[in-house]
C-alpha positions in Angstrom: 52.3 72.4 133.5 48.5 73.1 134.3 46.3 71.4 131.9 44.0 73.9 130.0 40.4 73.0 128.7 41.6 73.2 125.2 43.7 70.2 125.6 41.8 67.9 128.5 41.0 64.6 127.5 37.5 64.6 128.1 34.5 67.2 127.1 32.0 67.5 129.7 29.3 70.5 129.9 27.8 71.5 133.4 25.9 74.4 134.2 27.5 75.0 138.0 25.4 77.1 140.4 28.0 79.2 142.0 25.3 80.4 144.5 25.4 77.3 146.5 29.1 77.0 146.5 31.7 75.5 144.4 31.4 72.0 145.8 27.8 72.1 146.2 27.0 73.4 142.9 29.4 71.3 141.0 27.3 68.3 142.4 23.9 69.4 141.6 24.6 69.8 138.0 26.3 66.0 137.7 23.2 64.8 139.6 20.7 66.9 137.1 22.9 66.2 134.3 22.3 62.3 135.4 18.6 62.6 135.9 17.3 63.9 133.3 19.3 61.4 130.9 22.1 63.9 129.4 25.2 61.5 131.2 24.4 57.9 130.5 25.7 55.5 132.6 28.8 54.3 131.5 29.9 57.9 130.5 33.6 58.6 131.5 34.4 61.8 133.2 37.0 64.2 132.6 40.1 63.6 136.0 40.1 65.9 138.5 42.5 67.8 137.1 41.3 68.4 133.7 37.7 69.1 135.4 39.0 71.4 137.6 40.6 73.4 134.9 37.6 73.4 132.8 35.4 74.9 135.5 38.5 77.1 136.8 37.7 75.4 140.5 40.3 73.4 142.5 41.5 69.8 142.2 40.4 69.4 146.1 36.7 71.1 145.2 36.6 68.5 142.3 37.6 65.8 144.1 35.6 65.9 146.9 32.6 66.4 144.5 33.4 63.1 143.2 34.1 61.4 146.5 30.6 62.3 147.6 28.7 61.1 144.5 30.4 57.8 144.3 29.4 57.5 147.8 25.7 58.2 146.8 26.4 55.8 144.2 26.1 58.3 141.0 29.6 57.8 139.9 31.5 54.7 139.8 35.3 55.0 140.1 37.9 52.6 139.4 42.0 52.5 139.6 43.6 52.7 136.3 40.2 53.3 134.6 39.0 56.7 135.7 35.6 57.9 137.1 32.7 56.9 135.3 28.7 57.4 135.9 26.8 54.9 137.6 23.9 52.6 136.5 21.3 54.9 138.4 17.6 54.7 138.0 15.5 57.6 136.2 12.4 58.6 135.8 11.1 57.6 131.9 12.1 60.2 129.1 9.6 61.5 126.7 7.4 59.2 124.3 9.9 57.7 121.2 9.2 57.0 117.8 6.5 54.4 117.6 7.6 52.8 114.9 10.5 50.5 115.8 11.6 48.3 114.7 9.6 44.6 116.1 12.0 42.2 117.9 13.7 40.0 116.1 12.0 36.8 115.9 13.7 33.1 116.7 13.5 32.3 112.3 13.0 35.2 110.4 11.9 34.6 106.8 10.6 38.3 106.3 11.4 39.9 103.0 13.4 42.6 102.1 16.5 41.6 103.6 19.7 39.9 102.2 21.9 38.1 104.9 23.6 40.3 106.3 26.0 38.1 107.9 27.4 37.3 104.5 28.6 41.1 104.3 32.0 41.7 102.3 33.6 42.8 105.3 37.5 42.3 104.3 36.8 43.4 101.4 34.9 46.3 102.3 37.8 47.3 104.6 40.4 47.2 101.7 38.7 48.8 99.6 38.0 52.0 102.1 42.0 51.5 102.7 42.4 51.8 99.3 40.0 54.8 98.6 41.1 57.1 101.4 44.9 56.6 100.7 44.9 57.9 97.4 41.7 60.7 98.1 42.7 64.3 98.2 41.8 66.0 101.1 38.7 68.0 98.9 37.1 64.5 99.9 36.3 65.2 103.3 34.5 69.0 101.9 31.3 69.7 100.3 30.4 67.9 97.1 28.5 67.7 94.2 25.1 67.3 94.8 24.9 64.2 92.0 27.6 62.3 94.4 31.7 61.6 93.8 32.2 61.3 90.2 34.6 58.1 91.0 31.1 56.3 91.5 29.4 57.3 89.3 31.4 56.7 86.3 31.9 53.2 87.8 28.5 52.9 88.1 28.0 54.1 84.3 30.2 50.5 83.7 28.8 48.4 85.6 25.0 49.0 85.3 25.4 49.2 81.1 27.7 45.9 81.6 25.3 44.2 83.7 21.6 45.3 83.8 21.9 46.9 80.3 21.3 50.5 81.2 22.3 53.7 78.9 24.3 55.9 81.0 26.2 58.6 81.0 27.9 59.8 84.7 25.9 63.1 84.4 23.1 61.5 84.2 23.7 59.7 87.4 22.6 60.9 90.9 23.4 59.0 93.9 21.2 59.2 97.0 21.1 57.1 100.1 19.2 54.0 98.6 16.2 53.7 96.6 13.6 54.9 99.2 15.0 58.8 99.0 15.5 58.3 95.1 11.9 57.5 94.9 10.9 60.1 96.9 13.0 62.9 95.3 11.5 62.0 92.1 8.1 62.5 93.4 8.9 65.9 94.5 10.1 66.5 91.9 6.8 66.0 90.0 4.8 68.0 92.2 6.9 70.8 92.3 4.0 72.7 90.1 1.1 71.7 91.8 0.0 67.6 92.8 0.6 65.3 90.5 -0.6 61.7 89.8 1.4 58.5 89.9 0.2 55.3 89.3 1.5 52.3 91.2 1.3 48.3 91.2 -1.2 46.8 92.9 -0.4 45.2 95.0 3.3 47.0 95.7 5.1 48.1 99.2 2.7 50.0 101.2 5.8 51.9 102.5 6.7 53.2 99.1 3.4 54.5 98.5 2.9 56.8 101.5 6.6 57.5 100.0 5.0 59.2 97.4 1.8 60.7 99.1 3.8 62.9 101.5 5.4 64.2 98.8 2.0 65.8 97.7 1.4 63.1 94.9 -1.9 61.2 94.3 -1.7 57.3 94.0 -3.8 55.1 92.0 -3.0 51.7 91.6 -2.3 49.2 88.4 -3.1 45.7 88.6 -0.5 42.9 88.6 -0.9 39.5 86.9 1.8 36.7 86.2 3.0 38.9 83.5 3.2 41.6 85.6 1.6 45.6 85.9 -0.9 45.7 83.7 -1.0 49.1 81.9 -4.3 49.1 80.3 -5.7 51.9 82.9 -3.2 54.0 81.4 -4.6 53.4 77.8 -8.0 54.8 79.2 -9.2 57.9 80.4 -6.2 58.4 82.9 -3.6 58.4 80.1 -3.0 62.0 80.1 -3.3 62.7 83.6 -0.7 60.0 85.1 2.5 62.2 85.5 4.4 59.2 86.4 4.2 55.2 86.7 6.4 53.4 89.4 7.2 49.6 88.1 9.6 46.9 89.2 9.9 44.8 86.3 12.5 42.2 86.8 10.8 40.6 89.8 7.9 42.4 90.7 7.3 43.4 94.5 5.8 41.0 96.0 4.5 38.8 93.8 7.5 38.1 92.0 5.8 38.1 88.2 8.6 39.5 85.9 7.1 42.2 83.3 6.0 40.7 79.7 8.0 42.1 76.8 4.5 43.1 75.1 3.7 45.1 78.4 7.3 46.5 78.4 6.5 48.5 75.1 2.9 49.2 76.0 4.3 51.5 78.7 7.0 52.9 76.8 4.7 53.6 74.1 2.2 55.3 76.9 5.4 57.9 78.3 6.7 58.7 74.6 2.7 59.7 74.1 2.0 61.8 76.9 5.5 62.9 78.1 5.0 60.8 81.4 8.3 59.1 83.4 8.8 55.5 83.9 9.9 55.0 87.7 11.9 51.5 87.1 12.6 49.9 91.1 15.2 47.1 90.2 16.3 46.4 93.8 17.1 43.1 93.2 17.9 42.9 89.4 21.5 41.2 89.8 19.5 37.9 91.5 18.5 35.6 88.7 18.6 32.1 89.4 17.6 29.9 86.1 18.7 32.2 82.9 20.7 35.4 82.4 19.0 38.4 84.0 16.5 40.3 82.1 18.2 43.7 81.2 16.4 46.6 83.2 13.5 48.5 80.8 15.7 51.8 80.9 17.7 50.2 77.8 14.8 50.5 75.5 13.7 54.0 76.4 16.1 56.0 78.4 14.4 58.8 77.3 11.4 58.7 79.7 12.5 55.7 82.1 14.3 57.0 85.7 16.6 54.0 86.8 16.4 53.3 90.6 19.0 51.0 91.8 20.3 50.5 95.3 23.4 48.9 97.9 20.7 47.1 100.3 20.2 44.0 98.4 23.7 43.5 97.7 25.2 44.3 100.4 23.2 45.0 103.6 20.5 47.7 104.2 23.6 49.8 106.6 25.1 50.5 103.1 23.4 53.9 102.8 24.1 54.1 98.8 21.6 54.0 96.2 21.7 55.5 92.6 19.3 57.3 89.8 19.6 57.1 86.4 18.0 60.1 85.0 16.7 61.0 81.7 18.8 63.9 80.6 15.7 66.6 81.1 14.9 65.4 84.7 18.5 65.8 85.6 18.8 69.4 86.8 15.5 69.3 88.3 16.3 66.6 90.7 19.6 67.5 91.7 17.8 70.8 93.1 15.4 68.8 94.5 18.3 67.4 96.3 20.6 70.2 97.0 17.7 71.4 98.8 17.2 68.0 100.7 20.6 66.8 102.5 22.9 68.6 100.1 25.0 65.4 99.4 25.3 61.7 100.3 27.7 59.7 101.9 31.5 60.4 100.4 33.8 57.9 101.8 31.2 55.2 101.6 31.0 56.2 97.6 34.7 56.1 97.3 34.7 52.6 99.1 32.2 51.2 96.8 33.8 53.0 93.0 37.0 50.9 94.5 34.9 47.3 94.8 33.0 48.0 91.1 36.4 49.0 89.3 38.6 46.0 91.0 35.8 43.9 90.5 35.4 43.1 94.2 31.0 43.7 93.9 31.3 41.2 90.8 33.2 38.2 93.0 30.6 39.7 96.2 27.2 39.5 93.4 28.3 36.0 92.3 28.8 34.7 95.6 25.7 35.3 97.0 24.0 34.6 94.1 24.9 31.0 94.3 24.0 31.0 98.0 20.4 32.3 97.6 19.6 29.8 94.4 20.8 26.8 96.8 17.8 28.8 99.1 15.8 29.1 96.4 16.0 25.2 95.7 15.6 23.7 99.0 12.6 26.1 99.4 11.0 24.8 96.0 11.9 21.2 97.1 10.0 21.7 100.5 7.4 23.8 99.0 6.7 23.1 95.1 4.3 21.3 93.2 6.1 18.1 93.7 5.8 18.4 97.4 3.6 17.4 100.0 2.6 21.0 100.1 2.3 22.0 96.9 -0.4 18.9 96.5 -2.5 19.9 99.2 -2.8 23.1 97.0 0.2 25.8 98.3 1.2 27.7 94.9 5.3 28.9 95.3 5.4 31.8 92.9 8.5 34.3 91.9 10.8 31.9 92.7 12.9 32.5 89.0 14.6 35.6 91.0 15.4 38.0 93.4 15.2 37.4 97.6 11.8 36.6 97.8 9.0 33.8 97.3 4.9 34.2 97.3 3.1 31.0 98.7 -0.7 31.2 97.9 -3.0 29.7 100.3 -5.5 26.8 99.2 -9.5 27.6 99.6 -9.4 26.4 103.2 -6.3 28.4 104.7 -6.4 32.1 105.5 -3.3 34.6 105.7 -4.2 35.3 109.5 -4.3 31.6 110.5 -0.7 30.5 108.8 0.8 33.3 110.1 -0.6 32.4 113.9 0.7 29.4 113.4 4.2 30.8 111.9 4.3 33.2 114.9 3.5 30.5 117.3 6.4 28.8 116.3 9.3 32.2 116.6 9.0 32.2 112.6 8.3 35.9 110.9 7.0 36.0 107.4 5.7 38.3 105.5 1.7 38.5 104.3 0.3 39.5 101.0 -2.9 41.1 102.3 -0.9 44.2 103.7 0.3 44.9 100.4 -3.2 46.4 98.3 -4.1 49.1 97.9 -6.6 51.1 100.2 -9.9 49.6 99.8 -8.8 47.4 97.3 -8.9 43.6 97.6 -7.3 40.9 96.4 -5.6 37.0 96.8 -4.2 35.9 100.3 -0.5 34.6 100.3 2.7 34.5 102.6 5.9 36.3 101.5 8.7 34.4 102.3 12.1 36.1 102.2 14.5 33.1 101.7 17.6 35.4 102.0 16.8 36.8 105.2 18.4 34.3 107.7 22.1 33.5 108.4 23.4 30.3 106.3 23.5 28.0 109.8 19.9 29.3 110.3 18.0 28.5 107.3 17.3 25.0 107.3 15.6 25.6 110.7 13.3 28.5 109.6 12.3 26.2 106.3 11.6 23.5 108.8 9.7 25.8 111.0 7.5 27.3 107.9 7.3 24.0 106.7 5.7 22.2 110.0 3.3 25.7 110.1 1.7 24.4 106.8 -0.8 21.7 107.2 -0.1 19.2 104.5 -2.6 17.5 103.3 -4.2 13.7 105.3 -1.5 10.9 105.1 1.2 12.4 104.0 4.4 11.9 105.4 6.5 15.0 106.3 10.4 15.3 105.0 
């Protein structure tokens, strides 16, 4: 039986020029397909046969077509495994995105990063076994704009169980981590004109172009070892803040956790002047010496939006993150995001609702929270006051939770020269100065993201950040 297009194996579009013949044309438009990069090499092309019926030609036409580009060398074909395209040389494509990701280095020790290799996989897999077994086929449609209501009512346990947030599964909205829930907020605000929010200072310079490109006006709060200070917003720029964005568990990057006096100081500030609270705890569940602080959305979840989010967890490819709203933001922001990608991930929702109700993310959470404080305390042995280091002045801050350290730099060491010396070795760190605002200034310091590196690798990127420190004349290195 002939073998229709409707049921060939492969797809393959090709715009034949019938005016130079069948054969001829039929290899122009491989080689042009080929050349300017739409079939990559390694692409696998439909038989002879099912080619031929696709383009109504003849399995000879085809077939000599493919005889005379393999001989040319733009097809590679092979018995038993079909006809493929070959590795052939073209000219460059058009200019891509400039901002790639760098290489990775030899130790990495940025922030931001969990180890990934430590990713639930098995469990991961059974739970999206489990999910898609039992999902009805309304699954695989379009959703509610607030995400599956499996996760969020897990989520509505788990947070209040854990980081003491007052939720409700309608007030829930899940986006695709913390980044878009940041920035749909921020439309949000300036969906009447621009609006100002106030951010820490120093804070993710990434978050606050966030913010600024959705039409928003950033001014920044200082950060102490207590945390933002919210004095500014006691002045003259009380009533014109619409919003202030705060990470108050382990503040970003200098790791000071937010003072309980400072905690009400901004409630009392939003109850005042009807502004929002913008709570960031992307690494709340990591708390190393006591039981972690519960998130600031407990005391007020009246005016406090709850940003929470999959990366720290469980890896940055997780694409899940969640808002907890207060109830008169709700309806707002889900148009805001009907209007932005309609709906999040499904099955990945479904896979995570199974691992919070089975308690799978518990066991996952626990795990790696023993692994990071064994980090944590080889980094604060190499590092601390009693060390080498932290006599010839090196100050390891932040260190009570989340992913990340801050080492301050002694009066003779810059930012720019450690972090020659840490490149010059294949280490990547992370530097403080990056992190102020505009032409604000402020302390020097290297962020070092202890969570970053595989388990086999960390002892060699310590050792590596370690021998990039000058310690100080006479003293014997560990």
């Amino acid at each position: 039986m002939e073998e229709s297009w409707a049921t060939s194996g492969v797809d393959l579009h090709l715009e034949l020029r019938r005016s130079s013949g069948r054969r001829t044309g039929l290899e122009l438009a491989i080689r042009a397909a080929v050349g300017d990069g739409r079939l990559l090499a390694g692409t696998r092309l439909p038989s002879t046969r099912a080619l031929a019926g696709q383009l109504r030609l003849s399995r000879g036409t085809v077939s000599a077509a493919y005889d005379q580009l393999v001989a040319e060398g733009y097809l590679v074909s092979r018995r038993g495994a079909g006809t493929e395209i070959a590795d052939v040389a073209r000219p460059p494509g058009p200019p891509t995105w400039s901002r790639r990701e760098p290489p990775v280095p030899h130790h990495d020790l940025r922030p931001g990063r969990p180890d990934v290799a430590s990713f639930p996989t098995r469990a991961w897999l059974r739970a999206s076994r489990r999910a898609l077994t039992q999902a009805p086929a309304s699954v695989f449609d379009y959703g509610d704009p607030r995400g599956r209501i499996e996760l969020r009512q897990a989520l509505a346990g788990y947070l209040g169980r854990t980081r003491g947030v007052r939720a409700v599964p309608e007030q829930i909205v899940l986006t695709s981590g913390s980044v878009q829930g940041l920035a749909l907020l921020a439309r949000t605000l300036c969906r009447s004109g621009p609006a100002v929010v106030a951010m820490e200072d120093p804070n993710l310079p990434f978050h606050r172009e966030v913010v600024r490109q959705a039409g928003a006006t950033v001014i920044g709060l200082a950060v102490d070892d207590r945390g933002v200070c919210p004095d500014r917003l006691a002045a003259q720029l009380a009533a014109t803040v619409a919003a202030v964005v705060v990470t108050p568990a382990h503040q970003y990057p200098t790791g000071a956790t937010l003072h309980p006096v400072r905690r009400h100081a901004l409630i009392r500030w939003a109850r005042r002047t009807q502004g929002l609270i913008i709570e960031d705890d992307y690494d709340g569940e990591f708390r190393y010496d006591r039981q972690p602080i519960a998130a600031l959305q407990g005391m007020a979840p009246e005016c406090v939006a709850y940003l929470g989010t999959a990366s720290k967890t469980l890896g940055p490819a997780v694409r899940l993150g969640w808002m907890v709203l207060p109830p008169q933001l709700v309806d707002a922001v889900v148009d805001t995001k009907l209007h932005s990608d309609h709906q999040s991930d499904a099955i990945g929702q479904l896979t995570l609702a199974d691992l919070l109700t089975t308690y799978g993310y518990d066991r996952h959470v626990r795990a790696c929270r023993l692994r990071y404080r064994r980090r944590r305390d080889l980094l604060h042995h190499r590092l601390g006051p009693a060390s080498p280091l932290g006599a010839a002045g090196f100050r390891l801050t932040g260190i009570a939770a989340g992913l990340h350290a801050l080492l301050s730099l002694p009066g003779a060491e810059t930012e720019r020269e450690v972090r020659r010396r840490t490149e010059a070795r294949g280490l990547a760190v992370g530097g403080l100065s990056e992190h102020w605002h505009g032409a604000s200034s402020g302390p020097e310091g290297i962020i070092i993201g202890f969570a970053t590196p595989s388990e086999p690798a960390y002892s060699a990127a310590l050792e590596a950040l370690a021998s990039a420190l000058p310690a100080p004349a006479g003293a014997v290195r560990e």
